[in-house]
N, C-alpha and C positions, 0 to 999 in steps of 0.2 A: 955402389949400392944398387943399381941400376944396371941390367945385361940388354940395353935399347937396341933391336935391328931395327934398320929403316929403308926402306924401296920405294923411288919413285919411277915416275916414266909419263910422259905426255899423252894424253889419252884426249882425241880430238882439241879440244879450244882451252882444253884444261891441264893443269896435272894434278894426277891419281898419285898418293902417297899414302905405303900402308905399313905402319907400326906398330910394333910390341915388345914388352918387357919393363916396359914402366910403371902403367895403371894396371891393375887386378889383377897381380901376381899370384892368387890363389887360385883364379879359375884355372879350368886343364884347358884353354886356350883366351887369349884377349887381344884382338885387334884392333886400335882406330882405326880407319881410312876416313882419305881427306881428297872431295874434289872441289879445284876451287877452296870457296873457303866455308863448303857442307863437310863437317864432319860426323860420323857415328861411329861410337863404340859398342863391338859383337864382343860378349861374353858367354864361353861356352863352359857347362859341365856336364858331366857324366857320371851314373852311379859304375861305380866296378861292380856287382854282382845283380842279377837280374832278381824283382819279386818273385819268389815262390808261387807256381802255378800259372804265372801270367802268359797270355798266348799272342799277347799283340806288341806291337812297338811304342812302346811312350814316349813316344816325342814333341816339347813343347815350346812352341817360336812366341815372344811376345814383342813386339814392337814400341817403343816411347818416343813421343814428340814431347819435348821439355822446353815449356815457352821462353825458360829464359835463351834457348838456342838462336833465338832470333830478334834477344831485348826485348822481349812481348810478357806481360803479367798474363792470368790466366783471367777470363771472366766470371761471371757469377757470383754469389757470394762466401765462398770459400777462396778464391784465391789460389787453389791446386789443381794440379792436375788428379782426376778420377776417376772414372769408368774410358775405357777406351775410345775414341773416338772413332767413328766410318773408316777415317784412311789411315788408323793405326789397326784394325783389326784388316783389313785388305790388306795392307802391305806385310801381317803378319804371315796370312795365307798366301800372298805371293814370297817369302820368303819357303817357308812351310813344304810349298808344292812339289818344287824341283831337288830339295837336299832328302825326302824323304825316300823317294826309291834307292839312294845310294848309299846308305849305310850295308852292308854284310849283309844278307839273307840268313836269318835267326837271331838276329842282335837285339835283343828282348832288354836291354837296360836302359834306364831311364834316364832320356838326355833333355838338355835344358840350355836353349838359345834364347840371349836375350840384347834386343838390342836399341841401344839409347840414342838420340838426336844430338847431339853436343852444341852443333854451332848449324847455322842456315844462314845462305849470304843470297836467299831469295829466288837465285838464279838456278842452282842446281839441285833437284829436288832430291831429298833424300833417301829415297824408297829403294832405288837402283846402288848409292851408297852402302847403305843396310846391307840389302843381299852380299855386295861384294866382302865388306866386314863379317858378314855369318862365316859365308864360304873361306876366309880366312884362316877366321876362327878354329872352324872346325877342321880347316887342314892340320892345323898346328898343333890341335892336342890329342894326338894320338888316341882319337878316336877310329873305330873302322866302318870310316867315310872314305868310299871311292870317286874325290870329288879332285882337283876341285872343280865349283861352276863359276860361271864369271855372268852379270846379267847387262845391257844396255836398253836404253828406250828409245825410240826410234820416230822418226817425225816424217813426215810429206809434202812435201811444197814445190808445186811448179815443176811437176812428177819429175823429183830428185830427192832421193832417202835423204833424213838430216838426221845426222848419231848426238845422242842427249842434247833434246833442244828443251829449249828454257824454260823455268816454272810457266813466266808469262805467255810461252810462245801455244803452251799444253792446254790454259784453263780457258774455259768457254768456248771449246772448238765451235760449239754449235754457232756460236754469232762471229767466227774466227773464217770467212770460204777459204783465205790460200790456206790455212791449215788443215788438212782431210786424214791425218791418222796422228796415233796416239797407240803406241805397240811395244808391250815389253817382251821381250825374250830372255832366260835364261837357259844356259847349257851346260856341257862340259867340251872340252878338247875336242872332242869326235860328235859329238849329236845334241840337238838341241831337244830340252829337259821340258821346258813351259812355255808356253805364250798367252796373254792375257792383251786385248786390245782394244781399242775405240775408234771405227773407221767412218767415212763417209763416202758408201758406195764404190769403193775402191774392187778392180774386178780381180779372178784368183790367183791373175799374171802378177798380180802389185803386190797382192799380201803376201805368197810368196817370194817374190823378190826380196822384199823389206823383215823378211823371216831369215833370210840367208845372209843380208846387208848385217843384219846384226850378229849372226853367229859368227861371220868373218871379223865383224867388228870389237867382239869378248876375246879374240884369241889373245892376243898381249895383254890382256888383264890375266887369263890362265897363267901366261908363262912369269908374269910379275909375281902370282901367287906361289906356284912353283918356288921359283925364287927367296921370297920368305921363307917358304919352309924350308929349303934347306939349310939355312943358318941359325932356322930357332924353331923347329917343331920337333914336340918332343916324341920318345919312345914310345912304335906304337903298342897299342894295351893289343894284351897277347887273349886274343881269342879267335875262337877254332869253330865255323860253322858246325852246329851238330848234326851228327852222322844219324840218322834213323830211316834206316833205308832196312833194314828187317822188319821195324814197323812199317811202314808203309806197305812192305808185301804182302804182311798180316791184315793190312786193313783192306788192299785192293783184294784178297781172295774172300773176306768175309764178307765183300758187299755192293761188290764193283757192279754185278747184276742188277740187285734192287736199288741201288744209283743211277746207274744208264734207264731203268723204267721209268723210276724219279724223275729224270732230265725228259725224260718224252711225251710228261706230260705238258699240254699248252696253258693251262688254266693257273695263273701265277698262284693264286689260295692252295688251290689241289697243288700244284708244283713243291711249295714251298711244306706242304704237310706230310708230302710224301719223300722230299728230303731227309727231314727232321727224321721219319719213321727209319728212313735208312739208316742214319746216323747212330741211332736209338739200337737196330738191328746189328750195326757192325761192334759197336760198345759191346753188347749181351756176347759177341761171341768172342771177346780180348780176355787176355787173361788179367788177373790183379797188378801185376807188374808191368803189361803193355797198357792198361789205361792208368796208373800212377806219371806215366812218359810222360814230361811237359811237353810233347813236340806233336802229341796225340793231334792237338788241332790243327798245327802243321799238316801231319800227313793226312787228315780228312780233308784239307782246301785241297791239296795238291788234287787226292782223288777227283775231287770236283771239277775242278780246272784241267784233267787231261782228259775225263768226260765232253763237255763241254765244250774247248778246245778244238780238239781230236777231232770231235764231228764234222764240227762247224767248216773245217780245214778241207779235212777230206771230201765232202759230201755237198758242201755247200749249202746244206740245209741246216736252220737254226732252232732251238730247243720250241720255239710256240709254230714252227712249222715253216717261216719265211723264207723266203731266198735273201741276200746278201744285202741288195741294195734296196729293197721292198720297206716300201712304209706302213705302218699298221692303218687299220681302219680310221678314220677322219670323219666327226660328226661336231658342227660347228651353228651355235645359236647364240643370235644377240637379243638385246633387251628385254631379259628374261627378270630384273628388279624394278617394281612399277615407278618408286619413287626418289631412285639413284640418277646421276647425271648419263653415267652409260655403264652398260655390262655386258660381260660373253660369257660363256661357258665351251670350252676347247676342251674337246677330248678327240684323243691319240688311245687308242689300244686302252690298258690298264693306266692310264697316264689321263691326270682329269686338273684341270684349274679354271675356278669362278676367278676373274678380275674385274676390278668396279672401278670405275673412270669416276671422281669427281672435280668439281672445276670452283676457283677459289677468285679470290679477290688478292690483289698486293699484298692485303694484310693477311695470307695465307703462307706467303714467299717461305721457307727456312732461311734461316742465321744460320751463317755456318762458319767460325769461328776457328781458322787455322793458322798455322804460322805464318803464311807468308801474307795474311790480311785477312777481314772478317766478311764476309760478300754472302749477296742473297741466290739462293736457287728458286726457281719458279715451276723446277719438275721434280717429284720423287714416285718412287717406286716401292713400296714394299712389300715383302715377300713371306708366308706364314706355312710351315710345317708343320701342321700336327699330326699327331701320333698315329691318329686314327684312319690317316690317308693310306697305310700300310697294315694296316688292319691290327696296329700294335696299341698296348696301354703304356702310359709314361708320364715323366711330369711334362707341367706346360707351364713356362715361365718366360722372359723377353728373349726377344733373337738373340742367335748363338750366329757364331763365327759364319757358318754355313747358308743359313738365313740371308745375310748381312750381307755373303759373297754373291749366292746366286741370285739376290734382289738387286745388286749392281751389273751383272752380268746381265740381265734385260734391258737395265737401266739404257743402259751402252747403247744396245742393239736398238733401242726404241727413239731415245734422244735424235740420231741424225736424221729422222724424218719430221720432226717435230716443225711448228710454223714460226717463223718470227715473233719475239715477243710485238713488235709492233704491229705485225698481221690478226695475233688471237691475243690481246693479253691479257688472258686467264693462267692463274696457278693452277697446275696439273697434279693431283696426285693418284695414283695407281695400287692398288691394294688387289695382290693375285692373293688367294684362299687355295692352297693344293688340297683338294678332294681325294683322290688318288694319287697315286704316283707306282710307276712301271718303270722306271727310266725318263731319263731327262724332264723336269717338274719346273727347269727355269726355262725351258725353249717352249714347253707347255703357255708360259709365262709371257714369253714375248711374242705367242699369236695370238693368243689371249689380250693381253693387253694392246695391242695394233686394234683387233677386231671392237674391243672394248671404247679406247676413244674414238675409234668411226661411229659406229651407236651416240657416242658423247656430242656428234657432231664438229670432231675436230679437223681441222684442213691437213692432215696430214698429207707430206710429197707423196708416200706410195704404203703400202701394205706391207708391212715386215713378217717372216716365218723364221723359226730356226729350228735347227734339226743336230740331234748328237747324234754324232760317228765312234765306228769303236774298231779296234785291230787283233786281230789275234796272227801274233808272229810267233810262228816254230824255231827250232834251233836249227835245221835245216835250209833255214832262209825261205821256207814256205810258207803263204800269209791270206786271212781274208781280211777284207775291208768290211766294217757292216754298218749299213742304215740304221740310223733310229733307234740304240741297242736298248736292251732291256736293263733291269737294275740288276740280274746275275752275269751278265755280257760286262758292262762294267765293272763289276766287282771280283770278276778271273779273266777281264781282258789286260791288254796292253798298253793302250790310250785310250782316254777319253778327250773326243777331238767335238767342239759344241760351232756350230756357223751359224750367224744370222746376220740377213739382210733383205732387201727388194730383190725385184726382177732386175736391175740395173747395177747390183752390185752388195759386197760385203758390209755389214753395219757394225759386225763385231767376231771377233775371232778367238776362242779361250779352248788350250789344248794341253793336257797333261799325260807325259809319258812315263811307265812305269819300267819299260827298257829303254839299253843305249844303243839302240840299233835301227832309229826309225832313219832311210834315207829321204832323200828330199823328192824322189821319183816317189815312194810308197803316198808320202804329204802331198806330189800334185796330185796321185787319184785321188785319194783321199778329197780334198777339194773339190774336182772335178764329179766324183760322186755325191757329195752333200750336196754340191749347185744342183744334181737331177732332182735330188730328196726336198729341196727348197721349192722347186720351182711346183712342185705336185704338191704340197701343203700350201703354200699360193694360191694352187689352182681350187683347191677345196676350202679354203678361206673366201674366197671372191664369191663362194655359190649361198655364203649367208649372207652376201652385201648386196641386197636388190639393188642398193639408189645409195642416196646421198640422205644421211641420220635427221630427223628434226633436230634442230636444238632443243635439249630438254626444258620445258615448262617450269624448271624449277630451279633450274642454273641461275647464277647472276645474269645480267645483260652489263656489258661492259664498253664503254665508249673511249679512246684518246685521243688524247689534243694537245699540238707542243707549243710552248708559248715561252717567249726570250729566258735566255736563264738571270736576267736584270730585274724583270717579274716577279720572279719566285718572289720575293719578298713581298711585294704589294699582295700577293694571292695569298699568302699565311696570314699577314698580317702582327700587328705588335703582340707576341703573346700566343699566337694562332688564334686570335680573335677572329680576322677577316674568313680563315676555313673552318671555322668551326660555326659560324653567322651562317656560310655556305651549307653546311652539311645540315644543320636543323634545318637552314628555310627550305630547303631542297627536296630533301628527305635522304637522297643518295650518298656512297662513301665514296670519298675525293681524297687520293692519294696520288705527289708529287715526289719524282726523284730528281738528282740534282743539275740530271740534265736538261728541266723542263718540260720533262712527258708526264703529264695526267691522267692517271688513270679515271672513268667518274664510273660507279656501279649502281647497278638498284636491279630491282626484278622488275620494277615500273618505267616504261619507256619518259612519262612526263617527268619522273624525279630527274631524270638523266640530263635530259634537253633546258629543264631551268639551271639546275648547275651549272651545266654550260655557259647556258646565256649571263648567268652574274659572273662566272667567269673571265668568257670572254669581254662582258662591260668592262672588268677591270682590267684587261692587256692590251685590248685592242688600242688602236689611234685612229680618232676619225677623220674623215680624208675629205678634201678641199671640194668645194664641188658637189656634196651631197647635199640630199636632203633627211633631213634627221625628225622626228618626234618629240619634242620637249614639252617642261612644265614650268611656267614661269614661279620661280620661285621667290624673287625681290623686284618692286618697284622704285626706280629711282626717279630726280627731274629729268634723269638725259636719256632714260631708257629704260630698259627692263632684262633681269638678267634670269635666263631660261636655263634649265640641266637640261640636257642634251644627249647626253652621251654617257651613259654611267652613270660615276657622281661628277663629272665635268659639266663645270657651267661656263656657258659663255653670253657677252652681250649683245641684246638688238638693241642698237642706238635709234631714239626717238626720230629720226629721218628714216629709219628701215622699217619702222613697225606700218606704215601703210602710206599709196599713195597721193597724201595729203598734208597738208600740213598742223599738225596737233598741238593742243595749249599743253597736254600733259599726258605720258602713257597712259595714264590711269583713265582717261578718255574712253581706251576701247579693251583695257587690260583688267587684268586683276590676279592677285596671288592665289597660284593653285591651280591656273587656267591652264587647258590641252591646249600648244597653237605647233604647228608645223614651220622648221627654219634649214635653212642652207646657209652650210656653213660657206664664208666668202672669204676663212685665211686668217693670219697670225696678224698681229702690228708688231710694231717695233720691239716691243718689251714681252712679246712672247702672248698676247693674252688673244682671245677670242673674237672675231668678229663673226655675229650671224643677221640674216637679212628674214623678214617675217614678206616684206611687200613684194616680194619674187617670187611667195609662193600660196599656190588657190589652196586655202587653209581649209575645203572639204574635198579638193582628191590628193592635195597633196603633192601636184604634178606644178612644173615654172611655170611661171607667166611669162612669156616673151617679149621682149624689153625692145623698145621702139631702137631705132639708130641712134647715134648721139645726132649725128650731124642734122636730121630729118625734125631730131627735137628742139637742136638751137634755131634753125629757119623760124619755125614755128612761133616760136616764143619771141622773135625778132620781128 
């Protein structure tokens, strides 16, 4: 019933096994792969005939985490899994990025990648499984995919590459030092395709290294895939790039002119209107049967792109006038919202984002509820596109894919300078507002947001910048590099290559190439040239940071204090009686985690300081030897028994309350009365002793106790 191949092969500490012909024998391709004991299944299909009219590629990756993969129910009150989550829509974009330049150039039919979490055994995360199963997938069903790719993730310890290191070894780099990166790569055979990273000041020598560690380290996944296919990948579907190179001649004679004017404008509005007008201009002079051509939009890019190009190559000069490596103009202000915790305003050229730094309390933290367990974050970032930052109308509704990616992509970059949750612990959240946008709106993003919590007053280690890179490679093997591109340098370049970091090093590294021909000489300039473009947006960053930010007026004030984890209990109390007694008589919010760190907050310094102190009453132990404050609260025959210490009470025995000899405490005592006592130690059964006659009950300083020896003469 069943035509099952199966391949495996030892892939680092694991083995990789990839099979098909069992499950979803209808799709035009079905892989599991299994590392370890993480499996996912990639299901591919394809329409055989392309929509009518259509000028673009539809192609669409969806990613599923299925909690039973990991024996985990889902939360909430539904019980299902439903709107995608953060790391299934990133890993659907990290699947997405690198198989999409490698379909046939004019393959216009509508494909559909989808791929499910099956099992998670904790240890090996399945993101890099995914991709490998897509890539699979799509070898196998004679799709026209120039693949395959193979992807690995990449780790840094005790500078030595580690190939897929462990769910745990990846999460919370930030409080993780021997962990300093977190680096995916995919590729193919010959050139690597994507890179998407999370570094810790790592310098350009390391990220490429650990860029090459991993494309060395995909080639046996390549050749395993290989290998499947040729024992079960079917016929490929027969199609033929379309030929429209008559059009194109047609289109470059009608308007190659008033295109090349187009592109020489600098002014992105004006640029882009006078596009359009050529566009508009070349159409008017096709005939009915060359603008019927589906490929019409085709040959319009191309014209664009060897505009563009061409120049840029030859001439070294770029469409708004720059040279190669030139950064656009840099004008940078903070605390421009009177009553926000911090803000900037960064703008780059046509490229504009407000970020607003506010600062939370524990109870701000996010849940984040994933497979391999449920854990809180204490920083987020998000990221908002609207329409109108392009001077465009459209709908507005919640983050989409893009949102969601380039608001993690700062995230990244911004995180390794962040301070110890023990050092500042405030929840951070980030909210950049794109105003414009020119090109790169997430690197906008992460000097925006550095600049924004210095304003906030946060200790950040150093000042982060990033800066997108772009390539334009000839067939020739002739190439420039460009600073800073623009959104049409991106849009008919060959990479989009994005770095951010400090002056000491890389924070995050995310690079997508549209050819298979980037060498790793082109990536160190590459590199080499973004550290220049970093290091001058730094420099123009540093000239809006006079000094060191107030803390805002309006932030919480936040205090911690660690006290045994044997405590916790005594501090909550039966029911949360005892913290919640805290929090009203206080005024302040008092939150504990399980490891004994306290957080207390108020905006008022006294709410803060009495929490404490009824806190501390109840963890502390008082110590032998002092002198303490009490309230006599019980009169007995033999003594009087004082609170002292908290709710600890202990006893002066009627020989300690003075020196003299007394018919009865109540002599010189009475309930309710201030006296000052030194504690003098435990007895045998654990209880109390305190001494009243040792000490001058108006400074509160000993009395100095004669000798023994000097006292028995005496008395003899």
């Amino acid at each position: 019933m069943f035509d099952v191949t199966t391949k495996s092969m030892q892939w680092g500490e694991e083995t990789l096994t990839l099979e098909t012909g069992k499950v979803a024998r209808q799709a035009d391709g079905s892989v599991i792969a299994t590392l370890g004991e993480t499996s996912v299944m990639a299901n591919v299909t394809f329409a055989k005939a392309p929509k009518p009219g259509q000028d673009f590629f539809p192609l669409t990756v969806h990613y599923q985490e299925k909690y039973y993969a990991a024996g985990k129910v889902p939360g909430g009150f539904f019980k299902r899994e439903a709107r995608p989550t953060e790391k299934e829509t990133l890993t659907a974009r990290l699947i997405d990025r690198p198989i999409r330049p490698l379909f046939v150039p004019g393959f216009k039919h509508e494909v559909l990648v989808m791929c499910t979490v099956l099992s998670h055994d904790l240890v090996n995360d399945p993101d890099m499984v995914a991709m490998i199963a897509a890539s699979a997938a799509l070898t196998i069903s004679g799709a026209p995919f120039m693949g395959p790719i193979a992807a690995a993730r990449v780790g840094f310890e005790d500078g030595a590459y580690v190939l897929n290191p462990t769910v745990d070894d990846m999460h919370d780099l930030r409080n993780s030092p021997e962990q300093r990166l977190d680096l995916v790569v995919a590729g193919t055979k010959d050139a690597v395709m994507m890179v998407e990273s999370e570094a810790y000041e790592l310098t350009e020598a390391e990220m490429l290294g650990a860029v090459k560690f991993a494309h060395d380290s995909i080639q046996p996944v390549i050749d395993l895939i290989i290998d499947l296919a040729e024992d079960a990948a079917k016929e490929p579907f027969d199609f033929q790039p379309p030929e429209y190179t008559e059009l194109y001649d047609a289109v470059k004679a009608a308007g190659e002119a008033q295109m090349r004017a187009a592109f020489a404008l600098t002014d992105k509005q004006e640029r882009t209107t006078a596009v359009s007008e050529a566009r508009t201009a070349i159409k008017d002079a096709l005939t009915e049967e060359q603008l019927e051509d589906a490929n019409l939009g085709s040959a319009l890019k191309k014209l664009e792109a060897s505009i563009l190009r061409g120049d840029v190559v030859k001439t070294g000069k770029r469409i708004d006038g720059r040279a190669t490596d030139e950064v656009r103009d840099i004008v940078c202000q903070t605390g421009l919202l009177p009553r926000t915790h911090g803000s900037a305003l960064f703008t780059r050229g046509e490229t504009q984002g407000l970020v607003v730094t506010t600062l939370g309390t524990g109870d701000d933290e996010q849940m984040i509820d994933a497979l391999h367990g449920t854990y809180k974050s204490n920083f987020m970032l998000h990221y908002n596109f609207p329409p109108y930052s392009v001077g465009e109308v459209g709908r507005v509704g919640g983050p989409g894919r893009r949102e969601i990616g380039h608001g993690k992509l700062a995230w990244r970059a911004l995180q390794a300078v962040l301070p110890a949750a023990t050092d500042f612990p405030y929840t951070l959240r980030l909210v950049s507002e794109i105003t414009e946008s020119n090109g790169s709106s997430s690197m906008a993003s992460v000097c925006g947001g550095s600049l924004s919590m210095m304003d906030a007053g946060v200790p950040l280690k150093s000042a982060v910048a990033g800066v997108a890179m772009g390539l334009i490679l000839e067939e020739d093997g002739s190439y420039a590099i460009l600073t800073d591109i623009l959104g049409d340098e991106d849009h008919l370049g060959d990479m989009d290559f994005k770095v951010a970091g400090t002056e000491n090093g890389i924070t995050s590294l995310q690079m997508d190439i549209k050819v298979a021909g980037i060498t790793p000489e082109i990536m160190e300039k590459a590199l080499a040239q973004a550290k220049d473009g970093r290091m001058h947006i730094l420099g123009e960053m540093n000239k809006a940071l006079s000094g060191a930010a107030d803390f805002s007026a309006h932030a919480p004030r936040i205090e911690t204090m660690q006290i045994p984890t044997d405590k916790i209990r005594e501090v909550i109390g039966s029911g949360g009686k005892v913290i919640r007694e805290i929090v009203e008589t206080s005024g302040a919010k008092v939150d504990i985690n399980d490891d004994g760190i306290i957080k207390i907050a108020s905006s008022v310094g006294e709410a803060i300081q009495k929490a404490y102190d009824m806190i501390h009453a109840i963890v502390a132990e008082p110590e032998v030897g002092e002198v303490y404050n009490g309230k006599v609260v019980k009169i007995v025959d033999f003594g009087a028994f004082v609170n002292f210490f908290g709710k600890r009470d202990g006893l002066v025995h009627v020989s300690q309350i003075e020196n003299r000899r007394l018919n009865h405490p109540s002599d010189v005592l009475k309930e309710g009365q201030d006296v000052k006592v030194k504690l003098l130690g435990f007895d045998d059964r654990g209880k109390v002793r305190l001494s009243m006659k040792i000490v001058d009950q108006e400074t509160g300083e000993e009395i100095a106790q004669e000798p023994r020896e000097k006292k028995d003469k005496s008395d003899g």
